[in-house]
C-alpha positions as CSV (number, residue, x, y, z in Angstrom):
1,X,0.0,0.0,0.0
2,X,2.7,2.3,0.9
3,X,4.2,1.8,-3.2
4,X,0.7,3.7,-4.4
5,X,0.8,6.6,-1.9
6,X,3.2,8.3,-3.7
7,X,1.8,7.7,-7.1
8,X,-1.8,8.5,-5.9
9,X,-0.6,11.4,-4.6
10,X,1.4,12.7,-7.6
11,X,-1.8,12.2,-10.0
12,X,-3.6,14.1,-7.8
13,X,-1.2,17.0,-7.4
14,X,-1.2,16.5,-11.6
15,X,-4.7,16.5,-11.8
16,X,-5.5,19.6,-9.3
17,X,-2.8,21.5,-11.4
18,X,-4.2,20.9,-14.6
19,X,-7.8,21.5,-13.9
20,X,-6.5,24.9,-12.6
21,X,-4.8,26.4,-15.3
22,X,-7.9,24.6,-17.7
23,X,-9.9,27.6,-15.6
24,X,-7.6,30.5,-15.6
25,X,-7.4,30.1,-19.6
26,X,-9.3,33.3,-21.3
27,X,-11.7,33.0,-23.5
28,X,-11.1,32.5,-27.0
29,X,-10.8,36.0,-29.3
30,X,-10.2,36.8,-33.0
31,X,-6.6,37.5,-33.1
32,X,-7.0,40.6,-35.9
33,X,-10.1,42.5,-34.1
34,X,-9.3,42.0,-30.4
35,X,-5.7,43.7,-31.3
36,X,-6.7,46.4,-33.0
37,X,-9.3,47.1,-30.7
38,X,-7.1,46.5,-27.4
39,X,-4.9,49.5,-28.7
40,X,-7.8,51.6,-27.5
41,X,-8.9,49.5,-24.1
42,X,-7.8,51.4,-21.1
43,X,-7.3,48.3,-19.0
44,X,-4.2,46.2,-19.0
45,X,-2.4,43.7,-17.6
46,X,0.7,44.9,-14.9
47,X,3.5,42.2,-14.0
48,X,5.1,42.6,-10.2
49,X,7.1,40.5,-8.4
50,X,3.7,39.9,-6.4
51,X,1.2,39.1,-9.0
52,X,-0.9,40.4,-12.0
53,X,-3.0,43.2,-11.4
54,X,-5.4,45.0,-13.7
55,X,-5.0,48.9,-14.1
56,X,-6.8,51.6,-16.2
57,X,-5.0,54.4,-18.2
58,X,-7.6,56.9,-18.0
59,X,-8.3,56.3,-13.9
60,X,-5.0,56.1,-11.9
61,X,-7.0,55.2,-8.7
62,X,-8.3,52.0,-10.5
63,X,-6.3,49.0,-9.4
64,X,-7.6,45.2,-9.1
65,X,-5.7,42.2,-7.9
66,X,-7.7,39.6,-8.5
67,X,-6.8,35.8,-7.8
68,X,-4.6,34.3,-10.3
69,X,-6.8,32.2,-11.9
70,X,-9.3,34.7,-12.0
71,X,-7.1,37.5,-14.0
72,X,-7.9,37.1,-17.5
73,X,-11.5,36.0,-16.7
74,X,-11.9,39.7,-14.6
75,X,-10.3,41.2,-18.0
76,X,-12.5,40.1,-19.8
77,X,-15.7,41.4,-18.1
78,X,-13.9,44.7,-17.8
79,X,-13.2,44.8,-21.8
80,X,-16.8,43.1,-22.9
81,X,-18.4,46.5,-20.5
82,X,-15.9,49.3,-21.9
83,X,-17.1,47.5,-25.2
84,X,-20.7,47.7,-25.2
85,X,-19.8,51.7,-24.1
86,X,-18.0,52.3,-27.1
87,X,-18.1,49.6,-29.7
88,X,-20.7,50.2,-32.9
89,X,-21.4,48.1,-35.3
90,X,-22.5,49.8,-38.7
91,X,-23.2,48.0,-41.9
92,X,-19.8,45.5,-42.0
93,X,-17.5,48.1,-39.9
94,X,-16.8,48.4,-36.4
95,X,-16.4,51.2,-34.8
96,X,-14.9,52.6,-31.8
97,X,-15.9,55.8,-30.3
98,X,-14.8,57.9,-27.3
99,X,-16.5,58.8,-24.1
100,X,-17.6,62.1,-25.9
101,X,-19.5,59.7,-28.6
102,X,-16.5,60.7,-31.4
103,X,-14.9,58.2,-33.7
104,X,-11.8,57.3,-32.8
105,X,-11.0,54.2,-35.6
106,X,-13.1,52.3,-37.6
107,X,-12.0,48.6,-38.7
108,X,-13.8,46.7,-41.3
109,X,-15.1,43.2,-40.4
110,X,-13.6,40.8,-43.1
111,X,-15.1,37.5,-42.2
112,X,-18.6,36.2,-40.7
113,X,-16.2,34.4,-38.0
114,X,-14.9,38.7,-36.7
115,X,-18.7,39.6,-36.9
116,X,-19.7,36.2,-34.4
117,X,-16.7,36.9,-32.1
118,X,-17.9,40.6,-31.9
119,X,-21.5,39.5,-30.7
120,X,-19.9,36.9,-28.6
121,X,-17.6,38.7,-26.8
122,X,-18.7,42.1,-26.2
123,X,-22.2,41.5,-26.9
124,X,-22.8,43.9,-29.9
């Protein structure tokens, strides 16, 4: 009996450690939009020695640490809201506006896959 503790053991430290990082994973994005419209996002991801955080560019006084495997989950819910402020969708173009309601850039949606993953993910 004594042969298997080690072995159950290390499958279950395996196991634990996999189905973690299975939930930290983000969800999955269109490479071309979610760049071009991450250039206007204020929120981004800051590296320290203690952790990730999640910061704003326009609000200094915003600052989240949230737990590691929730980090790119909490992203996401910030970017899908800033989205639905300032994301239109006109015709086949996608555009992205300012707090004032003034366009800032407009990218044209190529493929029917960029128009799903905009109504997916930020629920336009």
């Amino acid at each position: 009996m004594k042969k298997y503790i080690f072995w159950a053991l290390g499958a279950g430290f395996i196991f634990l450690g996999f189905s973690a990082y299975v939930q930290s994973l983000p969800e999955k994005k269109n490479n071309r939009i979610y760049t071009e419209v991450k250039k206007f996002s204020p929120y981004y991801i800051d590296k320290r020695f203690g952790g990730l955080r999640i910061l704003n560019k326009e609000d200094e006084s915003f600052k989240e640490k949230p737990d590691n495997i929730q980090v790119f989950h909490r992203l996401d819910e910030l970017e899908k809201a800033w989205g639905k402020r300032h994301l239109k969708l006109t015709n086949s173009q996608l555009l992205i506006v300012d707090a004032n309601g003034t366009t800032q850039s407009t990218i044209p949606l190529k493929t029917e896959d960029e128009l799903k993953f905009i109504h997916t993910f930020y629920g336009i």
